[in-house]
SEFIZA-3560 file (N, C-alpha, C; in Angstrom, 3 decimals):
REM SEFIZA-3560
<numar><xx>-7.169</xx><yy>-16.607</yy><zz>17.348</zz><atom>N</atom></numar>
<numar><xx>-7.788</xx><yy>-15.494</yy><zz>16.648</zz><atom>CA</atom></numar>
<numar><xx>-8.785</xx><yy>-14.735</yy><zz>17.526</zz><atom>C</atom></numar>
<numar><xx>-9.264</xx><yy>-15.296</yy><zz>18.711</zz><atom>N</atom></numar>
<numar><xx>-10.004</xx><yy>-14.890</yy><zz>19.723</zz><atom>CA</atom></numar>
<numar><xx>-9.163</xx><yy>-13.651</yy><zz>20.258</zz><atom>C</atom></numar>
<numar><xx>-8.220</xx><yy>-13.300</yy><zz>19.784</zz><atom>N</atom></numar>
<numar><xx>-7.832</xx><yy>-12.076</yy><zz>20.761</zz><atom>CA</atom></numar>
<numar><xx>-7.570</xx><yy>-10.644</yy><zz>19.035</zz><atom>C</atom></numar>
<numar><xx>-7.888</xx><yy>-11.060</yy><zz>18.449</zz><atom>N</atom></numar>
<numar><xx>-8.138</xx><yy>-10.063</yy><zz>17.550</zz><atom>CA</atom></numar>
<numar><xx>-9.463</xx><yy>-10.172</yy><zz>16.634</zz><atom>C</atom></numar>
<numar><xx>-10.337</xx><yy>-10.928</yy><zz>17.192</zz><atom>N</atom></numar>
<numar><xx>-11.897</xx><yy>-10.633</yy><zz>16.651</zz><atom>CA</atom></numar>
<numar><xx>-12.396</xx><yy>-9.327</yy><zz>16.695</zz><atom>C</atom></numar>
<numar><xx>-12.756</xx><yy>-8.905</yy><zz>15.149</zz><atom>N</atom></numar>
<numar><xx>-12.701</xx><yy>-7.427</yy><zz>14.343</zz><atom>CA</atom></numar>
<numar><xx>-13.842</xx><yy>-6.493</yy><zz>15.057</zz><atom>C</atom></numar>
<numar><xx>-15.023</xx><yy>-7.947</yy><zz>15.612</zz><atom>N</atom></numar>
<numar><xx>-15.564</xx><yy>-7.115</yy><zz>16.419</zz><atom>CA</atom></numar>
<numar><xx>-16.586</xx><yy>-7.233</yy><zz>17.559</zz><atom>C</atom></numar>
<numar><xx>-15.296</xx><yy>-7.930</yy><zz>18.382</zz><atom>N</atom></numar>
<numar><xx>-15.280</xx><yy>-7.747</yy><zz>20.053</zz><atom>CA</atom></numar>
<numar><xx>-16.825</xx><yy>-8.709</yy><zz>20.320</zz><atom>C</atom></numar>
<numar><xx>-17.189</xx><yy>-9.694</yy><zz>19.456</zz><atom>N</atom></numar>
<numar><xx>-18.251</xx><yy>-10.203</yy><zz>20.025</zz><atom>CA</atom></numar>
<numar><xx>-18.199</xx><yy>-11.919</yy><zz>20.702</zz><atom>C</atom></numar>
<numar><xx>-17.144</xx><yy>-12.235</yy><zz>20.909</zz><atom>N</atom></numar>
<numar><xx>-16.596</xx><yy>-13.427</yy><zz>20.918</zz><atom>CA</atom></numar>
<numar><xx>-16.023</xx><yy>-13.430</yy><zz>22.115</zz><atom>C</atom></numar>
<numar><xx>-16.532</xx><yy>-14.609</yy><zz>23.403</zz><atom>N</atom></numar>
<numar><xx>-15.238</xx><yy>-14.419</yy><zz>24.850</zz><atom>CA</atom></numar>
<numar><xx>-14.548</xx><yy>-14.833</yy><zz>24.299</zz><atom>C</atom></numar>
<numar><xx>-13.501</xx><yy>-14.690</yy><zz>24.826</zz><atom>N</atom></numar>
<numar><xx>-11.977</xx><yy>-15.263</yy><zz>24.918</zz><atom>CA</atom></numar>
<numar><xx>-11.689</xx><yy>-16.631</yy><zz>25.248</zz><atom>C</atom></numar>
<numar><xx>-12.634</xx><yy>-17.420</yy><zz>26.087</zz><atom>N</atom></numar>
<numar><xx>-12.618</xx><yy>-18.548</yy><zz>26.552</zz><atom>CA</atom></numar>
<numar><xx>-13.259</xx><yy>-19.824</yy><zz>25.448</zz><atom>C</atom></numar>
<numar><xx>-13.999</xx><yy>-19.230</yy><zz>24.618</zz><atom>N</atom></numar>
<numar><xx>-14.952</xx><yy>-20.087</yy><zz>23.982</zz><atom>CA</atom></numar>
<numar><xx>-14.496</xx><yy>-19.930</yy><zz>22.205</zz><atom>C</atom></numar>
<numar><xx>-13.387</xx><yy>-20.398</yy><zz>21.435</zz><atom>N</atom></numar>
<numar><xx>-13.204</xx><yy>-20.925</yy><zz>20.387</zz><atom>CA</atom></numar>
<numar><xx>-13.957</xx><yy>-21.557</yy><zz>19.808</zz><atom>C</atom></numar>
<numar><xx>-15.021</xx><yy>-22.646</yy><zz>20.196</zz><atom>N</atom></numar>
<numar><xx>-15.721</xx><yy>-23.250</yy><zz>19.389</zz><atom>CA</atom></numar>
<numar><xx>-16.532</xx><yy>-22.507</yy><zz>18.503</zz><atom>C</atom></numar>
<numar><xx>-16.772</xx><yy>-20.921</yy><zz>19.208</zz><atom>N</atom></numar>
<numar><xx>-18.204</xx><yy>-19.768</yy><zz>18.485</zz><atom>CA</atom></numar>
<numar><xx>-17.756</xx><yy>-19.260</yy><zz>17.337</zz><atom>C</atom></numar>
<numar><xx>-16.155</xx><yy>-19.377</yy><zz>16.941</zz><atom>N</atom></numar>
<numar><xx>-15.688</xx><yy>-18.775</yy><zz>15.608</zz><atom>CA</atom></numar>
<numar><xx>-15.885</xx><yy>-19.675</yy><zz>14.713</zz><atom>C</atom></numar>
<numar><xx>-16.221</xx><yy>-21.148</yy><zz>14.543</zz><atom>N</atom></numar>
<numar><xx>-16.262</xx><yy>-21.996</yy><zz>13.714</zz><atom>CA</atom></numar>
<numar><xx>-17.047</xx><yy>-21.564</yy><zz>13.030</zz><atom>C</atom></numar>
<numar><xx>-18.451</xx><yy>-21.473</yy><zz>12.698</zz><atom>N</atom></numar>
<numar><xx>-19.225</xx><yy>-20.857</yy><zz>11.357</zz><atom>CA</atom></numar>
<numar><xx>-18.424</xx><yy>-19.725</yy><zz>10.654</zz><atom>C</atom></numar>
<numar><xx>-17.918</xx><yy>-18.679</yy><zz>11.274</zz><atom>N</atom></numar>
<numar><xx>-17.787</xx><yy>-17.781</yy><zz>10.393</zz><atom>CA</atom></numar>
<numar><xx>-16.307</xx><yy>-17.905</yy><zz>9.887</zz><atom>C</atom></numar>
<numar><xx>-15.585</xx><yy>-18.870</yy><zz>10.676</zz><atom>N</atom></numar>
<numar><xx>-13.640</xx><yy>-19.249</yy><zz>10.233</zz><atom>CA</atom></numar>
<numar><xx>-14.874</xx><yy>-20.627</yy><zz>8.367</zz><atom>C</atom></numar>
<numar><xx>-15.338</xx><yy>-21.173</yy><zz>9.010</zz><atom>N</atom></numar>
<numar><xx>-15.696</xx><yy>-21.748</yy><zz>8.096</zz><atom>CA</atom></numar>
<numar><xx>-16.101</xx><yy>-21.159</yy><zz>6.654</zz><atom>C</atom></numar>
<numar><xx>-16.458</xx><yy>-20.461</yy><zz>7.299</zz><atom>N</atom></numar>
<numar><xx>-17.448</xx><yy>-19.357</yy><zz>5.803</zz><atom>CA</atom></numar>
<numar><xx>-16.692</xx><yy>-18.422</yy><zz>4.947</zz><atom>C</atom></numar>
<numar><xx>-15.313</xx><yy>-18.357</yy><zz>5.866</zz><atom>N</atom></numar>
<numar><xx>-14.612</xx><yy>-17.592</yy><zz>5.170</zz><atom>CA</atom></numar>
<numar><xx>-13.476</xx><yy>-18.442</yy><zz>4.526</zz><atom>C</atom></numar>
<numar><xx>-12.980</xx><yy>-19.650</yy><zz>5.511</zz><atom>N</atom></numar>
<numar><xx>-11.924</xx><yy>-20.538</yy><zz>4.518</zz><atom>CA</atom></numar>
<numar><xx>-12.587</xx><yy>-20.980</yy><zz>3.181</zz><atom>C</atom></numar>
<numar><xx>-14.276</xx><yy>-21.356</yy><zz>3.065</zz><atom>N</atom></numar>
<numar><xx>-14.818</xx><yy>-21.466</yy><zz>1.947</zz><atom>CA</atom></numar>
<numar><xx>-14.745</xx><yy>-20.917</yy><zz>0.867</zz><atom>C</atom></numar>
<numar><xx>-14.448</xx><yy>-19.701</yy><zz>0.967</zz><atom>N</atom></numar>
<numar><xx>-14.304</xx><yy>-18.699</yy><zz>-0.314</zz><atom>CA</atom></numar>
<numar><xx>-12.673</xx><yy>-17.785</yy><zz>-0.598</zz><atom>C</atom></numar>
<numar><xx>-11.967</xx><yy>-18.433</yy><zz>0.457</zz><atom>N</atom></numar>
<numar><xx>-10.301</xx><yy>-18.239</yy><zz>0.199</zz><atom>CA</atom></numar>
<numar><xx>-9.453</xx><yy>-18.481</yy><zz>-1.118</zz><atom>C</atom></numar>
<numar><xx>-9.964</xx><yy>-19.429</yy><zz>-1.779</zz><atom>N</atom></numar>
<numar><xx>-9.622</xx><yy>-19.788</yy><zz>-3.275</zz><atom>CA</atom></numar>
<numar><xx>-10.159</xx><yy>-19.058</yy><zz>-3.532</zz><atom>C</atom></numar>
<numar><xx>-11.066</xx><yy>-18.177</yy><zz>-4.183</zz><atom>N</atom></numar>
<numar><xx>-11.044</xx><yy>-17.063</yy><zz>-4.949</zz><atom>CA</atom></numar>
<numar><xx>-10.403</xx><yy>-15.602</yy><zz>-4.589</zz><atom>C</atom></numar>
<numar><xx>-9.639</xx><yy>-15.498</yy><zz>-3.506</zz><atom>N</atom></numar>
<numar><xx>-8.800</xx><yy>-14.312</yy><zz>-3.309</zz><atom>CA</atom></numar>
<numar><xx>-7.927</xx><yy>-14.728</yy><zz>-3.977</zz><atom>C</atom></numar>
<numar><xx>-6.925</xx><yy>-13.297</yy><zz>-4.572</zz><atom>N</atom></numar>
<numar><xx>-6.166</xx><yy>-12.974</yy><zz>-4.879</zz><atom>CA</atom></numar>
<numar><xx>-4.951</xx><yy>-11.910</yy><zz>-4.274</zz><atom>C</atom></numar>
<numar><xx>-5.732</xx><yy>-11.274</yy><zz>-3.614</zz><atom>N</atom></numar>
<numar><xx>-4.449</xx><yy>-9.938</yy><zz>-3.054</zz><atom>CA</atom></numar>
<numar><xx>-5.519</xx><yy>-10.041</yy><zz>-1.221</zz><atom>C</atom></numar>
<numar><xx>-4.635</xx><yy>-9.314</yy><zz>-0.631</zz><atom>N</atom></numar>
<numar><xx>-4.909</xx><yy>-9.090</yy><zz>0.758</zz><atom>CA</atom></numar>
<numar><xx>-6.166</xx><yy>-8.314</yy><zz>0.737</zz><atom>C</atom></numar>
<numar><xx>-6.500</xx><yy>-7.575</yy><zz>-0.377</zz><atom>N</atom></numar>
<numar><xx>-7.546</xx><yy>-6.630</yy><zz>-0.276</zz><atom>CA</atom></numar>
<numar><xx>-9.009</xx><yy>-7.716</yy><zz>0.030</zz><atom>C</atom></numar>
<numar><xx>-8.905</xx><yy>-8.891</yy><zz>-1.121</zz><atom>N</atom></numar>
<numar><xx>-10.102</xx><yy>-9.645</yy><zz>-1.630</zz><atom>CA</atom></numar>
<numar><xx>-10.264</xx><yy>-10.793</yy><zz>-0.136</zz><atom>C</atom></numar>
<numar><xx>-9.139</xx><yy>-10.659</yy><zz>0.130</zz><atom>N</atom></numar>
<numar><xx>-9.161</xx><yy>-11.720</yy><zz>1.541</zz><atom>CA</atom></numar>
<numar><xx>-10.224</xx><yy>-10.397</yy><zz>2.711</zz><atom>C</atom></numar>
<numar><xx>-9.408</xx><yy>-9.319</yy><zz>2.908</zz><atom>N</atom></numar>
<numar><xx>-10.492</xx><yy>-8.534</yy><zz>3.738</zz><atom>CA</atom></numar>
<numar><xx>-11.752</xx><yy>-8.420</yy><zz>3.122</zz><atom>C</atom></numar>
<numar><xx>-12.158</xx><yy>-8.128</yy><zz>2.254</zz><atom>N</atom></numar>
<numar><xx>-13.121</xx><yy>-8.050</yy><zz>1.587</zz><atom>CA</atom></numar>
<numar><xx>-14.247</xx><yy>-9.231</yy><zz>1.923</zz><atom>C</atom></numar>
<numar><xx>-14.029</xx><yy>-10.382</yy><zz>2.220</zz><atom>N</atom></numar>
<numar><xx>-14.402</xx><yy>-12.217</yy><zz>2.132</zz><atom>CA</atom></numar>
<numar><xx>-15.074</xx><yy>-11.684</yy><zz>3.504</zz><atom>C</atom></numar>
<numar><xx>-13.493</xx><yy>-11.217</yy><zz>4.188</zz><atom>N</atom></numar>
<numar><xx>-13.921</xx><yy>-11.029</yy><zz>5.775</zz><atom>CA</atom></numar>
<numar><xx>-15.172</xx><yy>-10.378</yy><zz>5.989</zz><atom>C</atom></numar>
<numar><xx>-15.153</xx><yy>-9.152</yy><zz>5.875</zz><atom>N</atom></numar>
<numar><xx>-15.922</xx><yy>-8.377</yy><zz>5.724</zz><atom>CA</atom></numar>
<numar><xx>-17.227</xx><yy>-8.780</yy><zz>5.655</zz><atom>C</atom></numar>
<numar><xx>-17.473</xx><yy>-9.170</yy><zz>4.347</zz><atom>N</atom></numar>
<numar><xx>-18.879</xx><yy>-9.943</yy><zz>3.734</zz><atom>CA</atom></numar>
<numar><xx>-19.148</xx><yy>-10.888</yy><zz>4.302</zz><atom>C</atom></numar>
<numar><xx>-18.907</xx><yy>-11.909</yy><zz>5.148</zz><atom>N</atom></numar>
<numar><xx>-19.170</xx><yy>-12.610</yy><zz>5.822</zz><atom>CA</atom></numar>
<numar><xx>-19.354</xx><yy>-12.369</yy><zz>7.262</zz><atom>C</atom></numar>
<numar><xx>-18.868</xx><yy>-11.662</yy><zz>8.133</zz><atom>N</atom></numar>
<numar><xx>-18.823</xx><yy>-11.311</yy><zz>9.253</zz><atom>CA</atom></numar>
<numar><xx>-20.019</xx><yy>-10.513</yy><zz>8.776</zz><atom>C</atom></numar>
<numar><xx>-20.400</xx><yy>-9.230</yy><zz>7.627</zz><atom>N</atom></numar>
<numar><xx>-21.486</xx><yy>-8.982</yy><zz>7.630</zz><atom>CA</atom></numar>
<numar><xx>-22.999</xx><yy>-9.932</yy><zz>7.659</zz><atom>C</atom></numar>
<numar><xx>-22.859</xx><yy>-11.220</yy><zz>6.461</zz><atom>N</atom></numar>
<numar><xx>-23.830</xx><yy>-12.258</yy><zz>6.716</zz><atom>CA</atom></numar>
<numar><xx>-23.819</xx><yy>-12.654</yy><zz>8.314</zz><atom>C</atom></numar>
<numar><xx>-23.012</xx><yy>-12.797</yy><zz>9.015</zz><atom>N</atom></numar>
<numar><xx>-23.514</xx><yy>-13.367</yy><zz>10.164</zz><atom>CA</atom></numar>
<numar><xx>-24.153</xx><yy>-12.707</yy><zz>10.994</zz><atom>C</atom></numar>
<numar><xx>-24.036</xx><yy>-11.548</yy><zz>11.130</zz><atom>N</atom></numar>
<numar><xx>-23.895</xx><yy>-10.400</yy><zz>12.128</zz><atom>CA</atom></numar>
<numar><xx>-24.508</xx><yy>-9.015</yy><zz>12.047</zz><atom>C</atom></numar>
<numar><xx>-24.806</xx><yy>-8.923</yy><zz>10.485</zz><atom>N</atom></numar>
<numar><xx>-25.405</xx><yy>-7.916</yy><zz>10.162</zz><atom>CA</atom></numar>
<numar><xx>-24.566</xx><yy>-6.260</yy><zz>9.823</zz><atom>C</atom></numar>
<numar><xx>-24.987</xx><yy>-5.390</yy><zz>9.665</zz><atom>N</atom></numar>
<numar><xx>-25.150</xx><yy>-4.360</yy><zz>9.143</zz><atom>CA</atom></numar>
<numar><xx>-24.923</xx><yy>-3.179</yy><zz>10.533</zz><atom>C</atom></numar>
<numar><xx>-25.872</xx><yy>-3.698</yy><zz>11.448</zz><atom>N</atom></numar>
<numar><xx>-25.747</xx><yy>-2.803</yy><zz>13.017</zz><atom>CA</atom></numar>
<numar><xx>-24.478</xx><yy>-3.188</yy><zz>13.220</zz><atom>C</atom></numar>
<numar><xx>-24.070</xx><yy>-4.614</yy><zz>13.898</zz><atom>N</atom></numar>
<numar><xx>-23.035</xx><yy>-4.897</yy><zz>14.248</zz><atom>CA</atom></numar>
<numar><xx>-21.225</xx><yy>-4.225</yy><zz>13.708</zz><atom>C</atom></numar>
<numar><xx>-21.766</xx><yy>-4.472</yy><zz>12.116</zz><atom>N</atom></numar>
<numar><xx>-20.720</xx><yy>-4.186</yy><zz>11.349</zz><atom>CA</atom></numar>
<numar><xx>-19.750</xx><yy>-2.487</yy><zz>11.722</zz><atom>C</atom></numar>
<numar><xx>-21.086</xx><yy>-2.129</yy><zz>12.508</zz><atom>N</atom></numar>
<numar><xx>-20.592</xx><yy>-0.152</yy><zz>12.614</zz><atom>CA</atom></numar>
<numar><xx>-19.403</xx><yy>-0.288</yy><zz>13.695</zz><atom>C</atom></numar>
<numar><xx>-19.489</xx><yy>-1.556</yy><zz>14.420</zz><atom>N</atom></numar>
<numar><xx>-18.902</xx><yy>-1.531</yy><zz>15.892</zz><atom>CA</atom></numar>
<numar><xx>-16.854</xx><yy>-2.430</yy><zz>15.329</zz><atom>C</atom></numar>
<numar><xx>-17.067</xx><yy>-2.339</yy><zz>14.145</zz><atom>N</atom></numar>
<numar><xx>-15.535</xx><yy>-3.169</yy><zz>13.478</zz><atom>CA</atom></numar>
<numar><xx>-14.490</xx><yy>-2.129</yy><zz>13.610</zz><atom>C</atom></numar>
<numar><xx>-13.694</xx><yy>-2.516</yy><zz>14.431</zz><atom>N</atom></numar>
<numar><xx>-12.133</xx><yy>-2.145</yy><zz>14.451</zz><atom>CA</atom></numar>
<numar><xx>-11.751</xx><yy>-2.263</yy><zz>13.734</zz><atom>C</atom></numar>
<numar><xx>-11.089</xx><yy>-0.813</yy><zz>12.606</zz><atom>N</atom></numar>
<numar><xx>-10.174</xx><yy>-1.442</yy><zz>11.384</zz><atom>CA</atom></numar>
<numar><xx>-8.621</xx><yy>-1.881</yy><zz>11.730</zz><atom>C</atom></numar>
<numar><xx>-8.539</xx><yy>-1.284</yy><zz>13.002</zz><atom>N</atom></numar>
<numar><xx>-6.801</xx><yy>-2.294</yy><zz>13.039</zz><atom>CA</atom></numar>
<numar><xx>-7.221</xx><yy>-3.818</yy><zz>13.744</zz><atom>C</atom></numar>
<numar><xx>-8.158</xx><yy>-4.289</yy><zz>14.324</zz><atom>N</atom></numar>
<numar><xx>-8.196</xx><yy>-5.989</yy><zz>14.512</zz><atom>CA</atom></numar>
<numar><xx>-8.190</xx><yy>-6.222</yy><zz>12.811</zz><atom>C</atom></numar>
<numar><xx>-9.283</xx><yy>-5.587</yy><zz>12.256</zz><atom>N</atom></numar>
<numar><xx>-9.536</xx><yy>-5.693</yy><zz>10.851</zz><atom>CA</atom></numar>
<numar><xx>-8.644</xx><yy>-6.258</yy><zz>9.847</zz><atom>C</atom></numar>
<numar><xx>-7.624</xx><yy>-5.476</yy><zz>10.195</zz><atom>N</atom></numar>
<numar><xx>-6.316</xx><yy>-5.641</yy><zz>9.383</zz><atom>CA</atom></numar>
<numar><xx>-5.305</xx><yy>-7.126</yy><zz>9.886</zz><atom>C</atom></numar>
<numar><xx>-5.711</xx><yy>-7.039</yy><zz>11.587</zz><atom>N</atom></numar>
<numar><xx>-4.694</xx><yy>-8.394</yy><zz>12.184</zz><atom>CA</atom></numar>
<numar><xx>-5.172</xx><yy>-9.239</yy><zz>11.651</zz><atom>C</atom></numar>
<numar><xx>-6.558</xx><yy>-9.647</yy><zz>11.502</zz><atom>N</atom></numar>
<numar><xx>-7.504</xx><yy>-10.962</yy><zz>11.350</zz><atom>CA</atom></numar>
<numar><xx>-6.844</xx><yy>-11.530</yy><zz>9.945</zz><atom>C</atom></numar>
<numar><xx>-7.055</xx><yy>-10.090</yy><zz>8.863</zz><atom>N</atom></numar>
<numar><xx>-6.225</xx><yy>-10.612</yy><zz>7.486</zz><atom>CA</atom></numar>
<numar><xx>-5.112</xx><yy>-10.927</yy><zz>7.111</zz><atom>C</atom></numar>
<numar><xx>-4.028</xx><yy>-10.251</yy><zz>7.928</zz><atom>N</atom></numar>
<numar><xx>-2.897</xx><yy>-10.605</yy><zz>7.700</zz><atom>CA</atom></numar>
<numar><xx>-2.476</xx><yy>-12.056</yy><zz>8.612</zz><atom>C</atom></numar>
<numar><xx>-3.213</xx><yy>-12.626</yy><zz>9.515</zz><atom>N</atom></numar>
<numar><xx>-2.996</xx><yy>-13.424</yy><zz>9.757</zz><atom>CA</atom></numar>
<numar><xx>-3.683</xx><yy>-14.387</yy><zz>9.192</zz><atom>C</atom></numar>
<numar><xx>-4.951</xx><yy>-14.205</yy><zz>8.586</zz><atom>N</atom></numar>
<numar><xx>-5.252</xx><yy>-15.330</yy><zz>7.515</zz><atom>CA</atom></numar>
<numar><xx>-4.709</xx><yy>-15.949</yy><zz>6.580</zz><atom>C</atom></numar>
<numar><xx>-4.047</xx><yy>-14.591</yy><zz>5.488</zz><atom>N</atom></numar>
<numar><xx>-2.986</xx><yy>-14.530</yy><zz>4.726</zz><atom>CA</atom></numar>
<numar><xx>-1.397</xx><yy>-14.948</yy><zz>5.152</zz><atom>C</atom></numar>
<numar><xx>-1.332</xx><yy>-14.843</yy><zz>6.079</zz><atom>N</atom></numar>
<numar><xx>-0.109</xx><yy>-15.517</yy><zz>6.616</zz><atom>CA</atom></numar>
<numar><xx>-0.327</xx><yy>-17.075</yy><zz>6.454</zz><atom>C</atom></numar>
<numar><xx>-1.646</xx><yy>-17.419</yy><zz>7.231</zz><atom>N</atom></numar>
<numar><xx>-1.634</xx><yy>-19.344</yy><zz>7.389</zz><atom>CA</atom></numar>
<numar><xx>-2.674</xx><yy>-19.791</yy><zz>5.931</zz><atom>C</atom></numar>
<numar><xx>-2.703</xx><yy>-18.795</yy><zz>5.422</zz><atom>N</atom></numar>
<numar><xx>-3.751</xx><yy>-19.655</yy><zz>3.834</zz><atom>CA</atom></numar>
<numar><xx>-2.255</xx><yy>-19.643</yy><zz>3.279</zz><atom>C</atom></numar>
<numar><xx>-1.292</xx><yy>-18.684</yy><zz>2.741</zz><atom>N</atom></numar>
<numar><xx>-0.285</xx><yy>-18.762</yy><zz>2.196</zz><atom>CA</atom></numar>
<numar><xx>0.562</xx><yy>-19.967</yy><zz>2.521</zz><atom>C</atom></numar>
<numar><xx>1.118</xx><yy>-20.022</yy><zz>3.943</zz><atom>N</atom></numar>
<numar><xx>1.928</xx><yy>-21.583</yy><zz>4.476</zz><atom>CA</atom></numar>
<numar><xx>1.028</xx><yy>-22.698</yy><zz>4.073</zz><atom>C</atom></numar>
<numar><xx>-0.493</xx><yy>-22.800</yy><zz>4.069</zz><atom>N</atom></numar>
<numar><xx>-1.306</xx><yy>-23.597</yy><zz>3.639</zz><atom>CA</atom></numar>
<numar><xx>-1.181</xx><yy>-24.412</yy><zz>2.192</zz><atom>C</atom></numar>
<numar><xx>-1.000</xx><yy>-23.604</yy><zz>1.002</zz><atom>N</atom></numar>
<numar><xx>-0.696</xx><yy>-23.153</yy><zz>-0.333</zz><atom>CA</atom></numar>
<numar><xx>0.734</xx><yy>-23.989</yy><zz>-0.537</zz><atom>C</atom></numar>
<numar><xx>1.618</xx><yy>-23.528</yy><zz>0.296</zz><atom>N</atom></numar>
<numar><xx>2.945</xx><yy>-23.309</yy><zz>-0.171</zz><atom>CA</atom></numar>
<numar><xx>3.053</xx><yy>-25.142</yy><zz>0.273</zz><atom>C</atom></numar>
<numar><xx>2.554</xx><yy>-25.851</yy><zz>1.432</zz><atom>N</atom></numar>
<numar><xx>2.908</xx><yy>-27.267</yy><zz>2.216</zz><atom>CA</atom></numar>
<numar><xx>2.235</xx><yy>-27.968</yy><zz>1.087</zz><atom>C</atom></numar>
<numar><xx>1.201</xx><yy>-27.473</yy><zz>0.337</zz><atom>N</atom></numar>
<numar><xx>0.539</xx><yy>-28.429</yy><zz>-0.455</zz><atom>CA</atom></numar>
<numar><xx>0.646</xx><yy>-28.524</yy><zz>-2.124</zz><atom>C</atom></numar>
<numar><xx>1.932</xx><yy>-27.358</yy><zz>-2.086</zz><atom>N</atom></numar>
<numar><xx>2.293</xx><yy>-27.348</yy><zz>-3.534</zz><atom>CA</atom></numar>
<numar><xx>3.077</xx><yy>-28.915</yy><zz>-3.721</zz><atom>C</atom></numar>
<numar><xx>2.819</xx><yy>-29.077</yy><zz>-4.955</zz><atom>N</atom></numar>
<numar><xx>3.833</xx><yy>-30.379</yy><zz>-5.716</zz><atom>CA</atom></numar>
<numar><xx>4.930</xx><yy>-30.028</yy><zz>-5.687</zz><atom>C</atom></numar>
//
């Protein structure tokens, strides 16, 4: 996910720095419903971490990769752990 971080504050080399905010956002994944509420999570959280300044500097097409690839692996997530 290091190569589509929404906004460019993350090296490339260092994965361990996304853990708080991958955390903060798988936390509140059960209450999405549509792709919108998943960006939305994003959003609001990347804002808690990062702020308001930062937020001006967000790419809306990483924007869009970050979610659809969330939504891609929460969905396979969902689907391996159905009964």
């Amino acid at each position: 996910m290091l190569q589509i971080d929404p906004l460019g504050v993350h090296q490339q080399d260092n994965a361990d720095e996304l853990v708080p905010e991958t955390a903060s956002i798988l936390a509140r994944l059960r209450d999405a419903r549509l792709a919108e509420d998943v960006e939305q999570i994003i959003q609001e959280e990347l804002r808690r971490w990062y702020g308001r300044r930062r937020m001006a500097h967000l790419d809306p097409g990483r924007l869009a990769d970050v979610t659809i690839g969330i939504c891609t692996a929460w969905n396979r997530f969902l689907d391996s752990s159905a009964p």
